[in-house]
C-alpha positions in Angstrom: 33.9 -127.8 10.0 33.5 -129.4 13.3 35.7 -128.0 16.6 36.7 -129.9 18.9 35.3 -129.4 22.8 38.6 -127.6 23.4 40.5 -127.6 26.6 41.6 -124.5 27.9 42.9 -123.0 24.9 41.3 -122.2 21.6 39.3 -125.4 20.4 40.6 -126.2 16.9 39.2 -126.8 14.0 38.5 -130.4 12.6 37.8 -130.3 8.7 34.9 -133.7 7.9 34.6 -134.2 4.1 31.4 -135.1 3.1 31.8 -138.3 2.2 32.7 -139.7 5.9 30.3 -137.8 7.4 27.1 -138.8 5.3 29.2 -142.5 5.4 28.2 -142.5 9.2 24.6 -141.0 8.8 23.7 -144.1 7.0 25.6 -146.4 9.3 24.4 -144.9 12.6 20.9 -144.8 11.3 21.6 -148.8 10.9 22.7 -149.0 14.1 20.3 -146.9 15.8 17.1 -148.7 14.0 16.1 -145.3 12.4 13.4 -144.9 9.8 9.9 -143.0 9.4 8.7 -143.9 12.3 11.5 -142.0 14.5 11.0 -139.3 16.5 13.8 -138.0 18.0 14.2 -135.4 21.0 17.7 -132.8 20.2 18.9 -131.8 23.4 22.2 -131.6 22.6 24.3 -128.2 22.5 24.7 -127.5 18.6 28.9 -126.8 19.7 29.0 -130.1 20.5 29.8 -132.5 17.4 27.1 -135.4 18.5 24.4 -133.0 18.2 25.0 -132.7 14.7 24.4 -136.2 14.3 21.0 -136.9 16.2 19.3 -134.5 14.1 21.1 -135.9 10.5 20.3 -138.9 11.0 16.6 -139.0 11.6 15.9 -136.4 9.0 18.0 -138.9 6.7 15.9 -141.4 7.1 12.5 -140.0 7.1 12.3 -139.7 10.2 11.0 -136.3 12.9 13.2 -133.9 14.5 11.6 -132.8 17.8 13.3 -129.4 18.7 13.8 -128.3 22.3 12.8 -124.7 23.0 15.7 -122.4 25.1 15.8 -123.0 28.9 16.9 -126.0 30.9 14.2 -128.7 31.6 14.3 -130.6 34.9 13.9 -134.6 34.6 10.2 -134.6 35.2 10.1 -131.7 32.5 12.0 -134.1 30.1 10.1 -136.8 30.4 6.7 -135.7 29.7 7.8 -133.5 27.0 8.9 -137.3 25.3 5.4 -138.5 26.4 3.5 -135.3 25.0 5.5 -135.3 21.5 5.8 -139.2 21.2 9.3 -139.3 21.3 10.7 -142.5 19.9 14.9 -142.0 20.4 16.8 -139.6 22.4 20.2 -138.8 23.8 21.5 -137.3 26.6 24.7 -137.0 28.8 25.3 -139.7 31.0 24.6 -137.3 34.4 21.1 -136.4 33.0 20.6 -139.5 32.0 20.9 -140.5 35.5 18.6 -137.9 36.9 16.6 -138.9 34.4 15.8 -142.4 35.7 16.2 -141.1 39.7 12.9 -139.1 38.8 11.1 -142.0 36.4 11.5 -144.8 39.5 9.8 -142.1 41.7 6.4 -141.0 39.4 4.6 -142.8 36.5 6.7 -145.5 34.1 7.4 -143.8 30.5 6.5 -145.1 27.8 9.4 -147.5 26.3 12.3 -145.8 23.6 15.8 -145.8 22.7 18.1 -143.6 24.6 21.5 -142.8 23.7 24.3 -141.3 26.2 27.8 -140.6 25.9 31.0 -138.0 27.0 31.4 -139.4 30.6 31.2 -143.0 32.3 28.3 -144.8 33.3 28.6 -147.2 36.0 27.5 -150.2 36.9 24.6 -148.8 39.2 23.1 -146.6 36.7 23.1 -149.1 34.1 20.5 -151.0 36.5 18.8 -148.1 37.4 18.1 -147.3 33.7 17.1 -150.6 32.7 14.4 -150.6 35.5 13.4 -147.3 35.5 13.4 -146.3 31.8 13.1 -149.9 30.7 14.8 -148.7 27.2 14.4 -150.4 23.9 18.0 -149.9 23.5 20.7 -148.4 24.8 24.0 -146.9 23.1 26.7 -145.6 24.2 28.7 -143.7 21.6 32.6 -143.3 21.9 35.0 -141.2 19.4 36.8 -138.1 19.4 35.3 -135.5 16.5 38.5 -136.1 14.6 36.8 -140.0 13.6 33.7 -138.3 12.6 31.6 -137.9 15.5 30.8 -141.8 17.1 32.9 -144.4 15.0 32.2 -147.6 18.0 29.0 -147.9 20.1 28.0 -149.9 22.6 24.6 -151.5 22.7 22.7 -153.2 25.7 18.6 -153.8 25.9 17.1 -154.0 29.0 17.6 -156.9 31.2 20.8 -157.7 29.6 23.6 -158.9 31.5 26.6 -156.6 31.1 29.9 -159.1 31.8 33.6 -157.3 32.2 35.6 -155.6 35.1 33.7 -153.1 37.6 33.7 -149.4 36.8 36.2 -148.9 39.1 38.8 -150.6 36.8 37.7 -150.4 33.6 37.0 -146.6 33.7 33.4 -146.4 32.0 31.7 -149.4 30.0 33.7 -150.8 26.8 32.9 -148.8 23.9 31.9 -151.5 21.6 32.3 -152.0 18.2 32.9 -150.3 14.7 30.0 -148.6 13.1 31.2 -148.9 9.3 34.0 -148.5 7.2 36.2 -148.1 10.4 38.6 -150.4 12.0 40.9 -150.3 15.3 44.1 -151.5 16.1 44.3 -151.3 20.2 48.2 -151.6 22.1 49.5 -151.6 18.6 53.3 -151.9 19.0 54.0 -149.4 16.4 52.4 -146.3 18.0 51.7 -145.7 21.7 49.4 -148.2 23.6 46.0 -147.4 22.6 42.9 -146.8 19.7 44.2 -146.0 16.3 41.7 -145.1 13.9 41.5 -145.9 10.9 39.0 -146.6 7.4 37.1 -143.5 5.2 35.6 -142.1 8.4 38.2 -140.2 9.4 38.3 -136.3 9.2 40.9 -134.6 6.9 42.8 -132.7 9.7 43.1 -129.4 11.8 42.2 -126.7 9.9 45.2 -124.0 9.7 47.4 -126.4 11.6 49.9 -128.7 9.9 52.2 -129.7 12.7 49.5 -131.0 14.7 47.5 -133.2 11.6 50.7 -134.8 10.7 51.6 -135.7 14.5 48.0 -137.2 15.0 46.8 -138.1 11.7 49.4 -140.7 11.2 50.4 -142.9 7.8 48.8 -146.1 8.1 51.6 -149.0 8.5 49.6 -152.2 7.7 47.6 -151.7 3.7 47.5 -155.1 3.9 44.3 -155.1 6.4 42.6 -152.0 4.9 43.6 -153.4 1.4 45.2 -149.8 0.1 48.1 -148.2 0.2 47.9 -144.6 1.3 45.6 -144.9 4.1 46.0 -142.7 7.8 45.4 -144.0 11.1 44.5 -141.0 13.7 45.8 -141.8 17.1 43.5 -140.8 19.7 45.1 -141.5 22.5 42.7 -143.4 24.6 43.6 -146.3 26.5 42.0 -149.8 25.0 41.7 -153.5 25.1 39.8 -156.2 22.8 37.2 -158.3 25.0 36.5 -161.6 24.0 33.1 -161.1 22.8 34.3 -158.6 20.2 34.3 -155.6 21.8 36.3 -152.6 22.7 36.9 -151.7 26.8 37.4 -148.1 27.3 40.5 -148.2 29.9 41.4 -144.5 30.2 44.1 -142.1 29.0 47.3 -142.4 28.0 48.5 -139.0 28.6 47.0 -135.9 31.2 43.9 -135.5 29.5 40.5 -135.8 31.0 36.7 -135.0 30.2 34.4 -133.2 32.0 31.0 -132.5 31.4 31.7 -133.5 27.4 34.9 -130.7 27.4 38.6 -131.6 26.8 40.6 -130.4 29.3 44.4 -131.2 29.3 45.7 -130.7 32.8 48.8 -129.5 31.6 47.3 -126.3 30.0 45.4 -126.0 33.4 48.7 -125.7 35.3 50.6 -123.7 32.7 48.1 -121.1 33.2 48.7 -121.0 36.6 52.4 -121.3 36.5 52.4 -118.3 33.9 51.3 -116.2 36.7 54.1 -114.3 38.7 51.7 -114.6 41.9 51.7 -118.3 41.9 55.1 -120.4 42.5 53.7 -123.8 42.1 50.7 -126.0 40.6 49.4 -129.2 40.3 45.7 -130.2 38.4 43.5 -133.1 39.1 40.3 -134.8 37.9 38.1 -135.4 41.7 35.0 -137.0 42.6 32.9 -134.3 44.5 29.3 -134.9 46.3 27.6 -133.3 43.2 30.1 -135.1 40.3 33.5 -134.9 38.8 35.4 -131.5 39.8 38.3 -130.1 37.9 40.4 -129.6 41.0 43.9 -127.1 40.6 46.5 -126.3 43.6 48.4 -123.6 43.6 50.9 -122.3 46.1 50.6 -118.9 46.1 54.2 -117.0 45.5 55.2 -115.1 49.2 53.5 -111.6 49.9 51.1 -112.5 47.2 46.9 -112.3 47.3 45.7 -111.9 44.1 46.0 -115.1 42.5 42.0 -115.9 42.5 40.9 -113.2 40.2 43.6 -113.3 37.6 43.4 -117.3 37.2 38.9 -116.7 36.9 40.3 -115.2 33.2 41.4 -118.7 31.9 39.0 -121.5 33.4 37.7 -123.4 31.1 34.4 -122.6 29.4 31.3 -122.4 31.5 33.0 -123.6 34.8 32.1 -122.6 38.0 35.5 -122.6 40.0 35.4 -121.8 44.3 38.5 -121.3 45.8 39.6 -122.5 49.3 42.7 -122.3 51.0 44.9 -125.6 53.0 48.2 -124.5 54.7 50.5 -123.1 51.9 48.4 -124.5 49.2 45.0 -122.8 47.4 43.0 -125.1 45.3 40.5 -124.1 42.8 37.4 -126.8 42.3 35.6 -126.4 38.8 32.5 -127.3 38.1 
């Protein structure tokens, strides 16, 4: 059982068979070049379901499991921790991994390794900025919602390659790439609402508990004569997609209020419901913003008349972990989470 980052309700349940999930071990271990040799740094919150992943696959394949003890490490921390314990592969979020090459381009080079990053975009500066700094072996970027089993496309790039396509600015975050195994897209198809449709044996069997939502996502598969079966299920994730020349798959956004921050679904929806469910507050609106420190999850309110007490009630439903500041701009509030 794998749940899903959540928004600001209850995360649901996502039930993986065995057989998909050990069905891409193997193949990201492919893709990843894994074997004895590997050494691989977990990092990774165990809630979140790539971390489940980075340390299956190594230990699949003979490889080491380097465990990171409690606490947060700074960048310099991180990096000779993977110089002490000979760390061969590791994966981070896309901030850190950031931070992590800001603080290699200012002290010694590392020694060369695969890194792997994913959850948020990574522009077209920090893509150079790795390359030179961290000088990876390779470098994957993994896309998939935990209903396709954790990473079904990834992206690879070694360093000094020359990444061709639009500018972050349009495309949203570098393309995803392409299928791992066993999986196949259909992007814009004209049947379903524009996007990525999953489909193959990697797909989980459903929400656990909840019908009504598995048979709206988890959709009968209209074309057995590509997957060569009848009975098959497409999942529709919808994320906004288009096929590149070269065989790839470009990441273009969303096609409905969602957005992702720091790795956590959030549908902005739910974030102005809960506002609007309060009798203190007579109107909302929620917004993904660039701030000086990152992405903020940014609500305004306008607070209902001859009410004050709409900060510490809405504190009760921000999403997990955030750290939300509240100012106020004629009639409106807003409320920047962080």
């Amino acid at each position: 059982m794998i749940y899903t980052s959540g928004s600001t309700g209850t995360p649901k349940g996502v039930a993986v068979a065995h057989g998909p999930l050990a069905m891409h071990v193997r193949a990201t271990g492919a893709v990843y070049g894994t074997g004895r040799e590997t050494r691989e740094l977990h990092v990774l919150s165990m809630s979140f379901d790539g971390a489940q992943e980075r340390w299956m696959v190594p230990l699949a394949f003979g490889g080491c499991v380097v465990l990171k003890p409690d606490g947060l490490w700074t960048p310099r921390e991180a990096l000779d921790a993977m110089e002490r314990h000979r760390v061969t592969h590791a994966g981070f979020p896309t901030a850190y991994m950031h931070q992590l090459a800001l603080e290699a381009a200012s002290g010694p080079r590392p020694s060369r390794r695969s890194y792997a990053f994913g959850g948020e975009a990574l522009s077209r500066e920090s893509f150079a900025l790795i390359g030179r700094a961290l000088d990876p072996t390779l470098l994957i970027n993994g896309y998939g919602p935990t209903e396709t089993v954790i990473s079904p496309l990834v992206w690879r790039a070694r360093a000094g390659d020359a990444v061709e396509g639009p500018t972050p600015r349009s495309a949203g975050r570098w393309g995803a790439g392409g299928p791992t195994s066993s999986t196949r897209r259909c992007s814009r198809c004209r049947w379903a609402s524009p996007g990525i449709a999953s489909g193959g044996d990697g797909l989980a069997r459903g929400y656990l508990g909840r019908a009504g939502q598995t048979a709206d996502r988890f959709i009968p598969d209209p074309f057995p004569d590509l997957s060569g079966r009848d009975g098959g299920r497409l999942y529709r994730t919808g994320d906004l997609a288009r096929w590149r020349a070269d065989g790839t798959v470009e990441y273009l956004g969303r096609a409905d209020a969602q957005v992702k921050l720091r790795g956590f679904r959030i549908e902005l929806g739910e974030v102005e419901a809960a506002l609007l469910a309060q009798e203190t507050v007579a109107g909302a609106a929620a917004a993904l913003r660039q701030g000086p420190a990152g992405p903020l999850l940014v609500a305004y309110a306008v607070v209902a008349p001859g009410r004050s007490s709409m900060r510490a009630r809405s504190g009760r439903t921000s999403p997990g972990g955030c750290r939300t500041t509240w100012c106020r701009a004629g009639s409106w509030h807003w409320s920047g989470c962080r």
